[in-house]
N, C-alpha and C positions, 0 to 999 in steps of 0.2 A: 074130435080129432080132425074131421075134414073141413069143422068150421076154424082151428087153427091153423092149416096148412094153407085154406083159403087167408087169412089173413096174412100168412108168413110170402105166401107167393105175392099179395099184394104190397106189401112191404119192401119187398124183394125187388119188385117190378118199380115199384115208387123210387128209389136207392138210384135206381138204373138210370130212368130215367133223369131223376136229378143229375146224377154226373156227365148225361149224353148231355143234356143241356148246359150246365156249366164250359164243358168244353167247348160249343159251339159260340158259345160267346167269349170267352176268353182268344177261340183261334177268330173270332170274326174283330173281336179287338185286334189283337194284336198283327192281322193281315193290315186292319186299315190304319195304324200306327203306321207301319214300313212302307204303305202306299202312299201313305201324306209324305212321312220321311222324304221316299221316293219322288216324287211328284216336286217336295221343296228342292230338291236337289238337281234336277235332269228338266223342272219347266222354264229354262230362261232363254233368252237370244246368243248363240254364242256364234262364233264368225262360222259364215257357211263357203266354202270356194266350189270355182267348176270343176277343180280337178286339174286347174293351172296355178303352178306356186305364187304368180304374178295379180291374179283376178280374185279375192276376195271380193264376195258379191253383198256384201251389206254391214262394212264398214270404211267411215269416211275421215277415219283417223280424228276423230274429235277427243278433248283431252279426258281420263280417264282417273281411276286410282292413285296412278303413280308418273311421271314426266319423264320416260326417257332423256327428253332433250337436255333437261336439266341435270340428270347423272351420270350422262354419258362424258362430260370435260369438266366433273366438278370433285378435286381433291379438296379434300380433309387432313391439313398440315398442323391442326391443333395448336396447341396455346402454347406456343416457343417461348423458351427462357434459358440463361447461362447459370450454369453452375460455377461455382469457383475454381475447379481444376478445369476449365475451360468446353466439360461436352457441354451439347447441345442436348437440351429437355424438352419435349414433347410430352404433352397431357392432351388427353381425349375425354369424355363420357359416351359411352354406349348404355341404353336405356332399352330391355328387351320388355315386349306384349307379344301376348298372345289370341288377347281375346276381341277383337279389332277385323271388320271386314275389308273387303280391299275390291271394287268393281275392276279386274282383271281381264275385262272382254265385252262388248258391249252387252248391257245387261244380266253378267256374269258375275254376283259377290260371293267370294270364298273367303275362308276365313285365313288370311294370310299369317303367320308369325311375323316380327320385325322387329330389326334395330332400328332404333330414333325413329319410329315409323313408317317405314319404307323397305321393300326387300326390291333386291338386293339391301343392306344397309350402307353407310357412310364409306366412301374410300378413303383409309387410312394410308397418310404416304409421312412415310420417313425416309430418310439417310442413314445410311450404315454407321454403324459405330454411334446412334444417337441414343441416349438415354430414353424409353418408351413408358409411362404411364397410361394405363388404361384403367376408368375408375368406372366397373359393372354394375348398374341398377338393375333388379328383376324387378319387374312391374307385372309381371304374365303372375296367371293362376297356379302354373307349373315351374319346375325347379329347371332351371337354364345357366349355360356356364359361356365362355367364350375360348375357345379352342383355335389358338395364332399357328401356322405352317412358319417355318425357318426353326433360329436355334434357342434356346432359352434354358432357361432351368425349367425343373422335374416338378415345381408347386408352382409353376407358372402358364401350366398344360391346358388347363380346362376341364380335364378331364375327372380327374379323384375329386375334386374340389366342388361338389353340385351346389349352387346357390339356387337355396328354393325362392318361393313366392315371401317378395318384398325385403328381401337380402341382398347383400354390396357386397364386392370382391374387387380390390383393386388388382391388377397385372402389369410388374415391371419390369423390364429385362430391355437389355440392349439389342437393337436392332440389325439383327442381321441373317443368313446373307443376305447380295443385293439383289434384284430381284423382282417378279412378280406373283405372290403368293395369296391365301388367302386367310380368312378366318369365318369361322359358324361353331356352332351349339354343339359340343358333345357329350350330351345327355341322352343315355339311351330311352328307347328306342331313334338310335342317329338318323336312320333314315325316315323316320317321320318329322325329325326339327327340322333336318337339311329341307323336305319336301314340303314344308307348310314355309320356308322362306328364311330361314336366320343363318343369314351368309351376308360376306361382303369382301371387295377384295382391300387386300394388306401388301402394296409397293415398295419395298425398300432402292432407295435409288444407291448408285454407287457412290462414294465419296467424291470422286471425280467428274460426276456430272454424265448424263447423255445429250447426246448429238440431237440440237434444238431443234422440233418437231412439236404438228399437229398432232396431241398426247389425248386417248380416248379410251375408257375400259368397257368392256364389253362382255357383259358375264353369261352365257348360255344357259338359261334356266327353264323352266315349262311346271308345269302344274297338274296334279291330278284329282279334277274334280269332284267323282264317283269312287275314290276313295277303292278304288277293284287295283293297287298298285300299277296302273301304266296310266302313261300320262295323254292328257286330252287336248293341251295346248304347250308348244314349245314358242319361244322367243329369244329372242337376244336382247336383253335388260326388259323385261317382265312383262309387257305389252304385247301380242303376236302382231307382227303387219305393222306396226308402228309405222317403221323407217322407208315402209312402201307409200306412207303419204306424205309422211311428214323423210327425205332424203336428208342425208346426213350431207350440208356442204362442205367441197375440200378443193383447196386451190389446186391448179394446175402447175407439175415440177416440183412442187412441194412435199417435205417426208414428211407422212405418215407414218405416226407409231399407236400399235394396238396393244391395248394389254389384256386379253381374251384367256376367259377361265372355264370352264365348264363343269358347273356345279349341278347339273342335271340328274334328277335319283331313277331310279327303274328303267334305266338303258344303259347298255354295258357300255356305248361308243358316242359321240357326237362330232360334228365335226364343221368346219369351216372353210368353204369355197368363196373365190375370190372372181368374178370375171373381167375381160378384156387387158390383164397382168398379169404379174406373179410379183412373191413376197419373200425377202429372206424372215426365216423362222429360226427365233432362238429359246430352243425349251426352257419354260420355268421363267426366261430372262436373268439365267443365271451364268450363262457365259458373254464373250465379248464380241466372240463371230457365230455366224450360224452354222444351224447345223443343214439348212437344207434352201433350195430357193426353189419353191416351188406355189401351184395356185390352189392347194388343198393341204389341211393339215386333221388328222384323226385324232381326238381327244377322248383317253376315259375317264370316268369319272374324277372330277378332284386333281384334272392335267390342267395345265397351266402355259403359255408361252408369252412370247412377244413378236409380235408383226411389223415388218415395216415396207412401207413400200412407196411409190411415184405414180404420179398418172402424165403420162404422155402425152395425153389428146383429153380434149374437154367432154364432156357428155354425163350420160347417164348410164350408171353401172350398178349391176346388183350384186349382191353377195348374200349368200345365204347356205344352209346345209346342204350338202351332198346327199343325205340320207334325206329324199325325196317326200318320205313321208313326214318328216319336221317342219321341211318347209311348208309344205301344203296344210299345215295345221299350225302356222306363223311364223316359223322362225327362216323370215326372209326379209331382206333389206335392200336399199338403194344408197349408194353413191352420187353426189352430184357435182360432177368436179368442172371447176369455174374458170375461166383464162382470165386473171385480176391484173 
C-alpha cells in the first residue's frame, strides 16, 4: 500500500510538473511572438519634432511612398464619350489591394489599403448631370466595395453589394449633386478600411462651370501605426511635413480654390487654419455663396467643404491644424506665394 501511494504521489508529482513545464513554454513562446511582433512594429525611424509644429528634426522631405506633389492638382476626368441623346459619359477603373506596403514616414512601412495604388486613391471629377461608370476590380485578399457620397440609386451604394477577393462591380448612376464629395470602402469593420487608406475624393462640378482658379484637393488623413485605435501621424494627402519642405507654390492675387475633406478615423474633429488671410468657406461645395469668411474651419469626420482665397503680399505662409497636437505630428504645411 505505501509502495502504491509512493508511486501514485510520484505520478502525481510527474503530471504536475509536466504541465508547469508546458505552460512555461508555451507563455515563454508566446511573450516572445508578441515581443517580435512588437519590436516589428514600434523599431523604425518615424519623424521626431521639438515640440515646434514647424521643426521636424530628421526629415528632409525626400520622396517617399506616395507624391503629394503629384495628387495634390491631378484630376481623374476618365475616358469621355457622347451618347446619342447627347449626355456626357465618363468611365473610370478603380482597382482595390490590400496587401501592399506603403514607406509613410521616413523609415515607416505600413500596410496601407488603395485604389490604383495609392491612398488617398484617384480624384474622380465629373459634371453634373453626366452619365458615371465605375468599373470595381478587387485585387485585395478581402472583400471591398466602393461607397460614392451624393445621389444614386439604392444598388449602386456600396454598401449591400460586398465584392470579395478577385470580383468586379461596375457602378453607374448620374452624377450629382455639384459639389465636393467623396468616396471609400464600406465593408465592415468601416473604420478599419477608412483607416488602412481606401478613400479618395469624388468632385462633381456644376454645369455652369466655376470661377477659373488654382484648383487643389487636400484630403486630411493620418494613420495608425500600433493598431491601439488613435492615430500616430496626421497629414494633409498622406505624407506628415510634406508641404514644410517641399511649399505648395501659388501666385500672388490669384484665386485659390481648395477642395479639403477630412477622412481622418479615431478623432471626432479636424480642422484647417490658414495664416496671414482669411477664406470664404462653402460646406460640401454645395452651394453658390458661402457660408462663412473666416481663417479656420472644424471638420468631423467624412465633412467636406470648399476654400477659396487671395494672397495679398508675397511670402511664406503656413497652414496647418489648429488642434496643435496634429500638427506637431504632421499635418502642417507652407504656402509659397510668388509675385509672377
Amino acid at each position: 500500500m505505501t509502495f502504491l501511494n509512493s508511486l501514485g504521489g510520484k505520478i502525481l508529482f510527474g503530471l504536475i510538473g509536466l504541465f508547469v513545464l508546458s505552460f512555461i513554454i508555451v507563455s515563454f513562446s508566446t511573450n516572445q511572438d508578441a515581443a517580435e511582433t512588437q519590436t516589428l512594429i514600434t523599431n523604425v525611424k518615424t519623424i521626431q519634432t521639438t515640440g515646434d509644429i514647424i521643426d521636424p528634426t530628421n526629415y528632409s522631405g525626400e520622396p517617399l511612398g506616395f507624391d503629394p506633389d503629384s495628387y495634390l492638382r491631378n484630376f481623374n476626368y476618365g475616358r469621355v464619350s457622347q451618347l446619342s441623346d447627347g449626355t456626357t459619359l465618363r468611365e473610370f477603373t478603380l482597382i482595390a489591394e490590400d496587401e501592399g506596403t506603403m514607406e509613410i514616414s521616413p523609415g515607416l512601412f505600413f500596410n496601407v489599403w488603395t485604389y490604383n495604388g495609392t491612398s488617398p486613391g484617384p480624384t474622380i471629377r465629373v459634371t453634373e448631370g453626366d452619365l458615371v461608370k465605375v468599373k470595381f476590380i478587387n485585387n485585395g485578399e478581402k472583400s471591398h466595395t466602393v461607397h460614392f457620397h451624393g445621389t444614386h440609386e439604392a444598388e449602386m451604394d456600396g454598401v449591400f453589394e460586398s465584392v470579395g477577393s478577385g470580383g468586379e462591380f461596375t457602378y453607374e448612376f448620374v452624377a450629382g449633386p455639384a459639389g465636393v464629395h467623396l468616396y471609400h470602402c464600406h465593408v465592415a469593420p468601416v473604420e478599419e478600411h477608412i483607416s488602412r487608406g481606401l478613400y479618395g475624393a469624388f468632385i462633381v462640378d456644376p454645369k455652369e462651370g466655376r470661377e477659373p482658379a488654382d484648383e487643389m484637393v487636400m484630403i486630411l488623413n493620418g494613420f495608425d501605426t500600433d493598431f491601439d485605435a488613435e492615430n500616430n501621424l496626421y497629414a494633409v494627402n498622406t505624407i506628415p511635413f510634406y508641404h514644410m519642405y517641399k511649399p505648395i507654390e501659388i501666385s500672388l492675387n490669384k484665386l485659390v480654390r481648395l477642395y479639403v475633406i477630412n477622412i481622418l478615423e479615431f478623432d471626432s474633429i479636424n480642422n484647417f487654419h490658414l495664416h496671414g488671410n482669411l477664406f470664404n468657406y462653402y460646406p460640401a461645395g454645395t452651394q453658390s455663396e458661402p457660408s462663412s469668411f473666416t481663417d479656420m474651419v472644424t471638420l468631423s469626420q467624412g465633412d467636406r467643404g470648399i476654400i477659396e482665397f487671395e494672397y495679398e503680399y508675397p511670402g511664406k505662409y503656413l497652414f496647418h491644424a489648429h488642434k496643435v497636437e496634429f500638427s506637431e505630428k504632421g499635418w502642417v504645411g507652407t504656402f509659397l506665394v510668388k509675385d509672377e
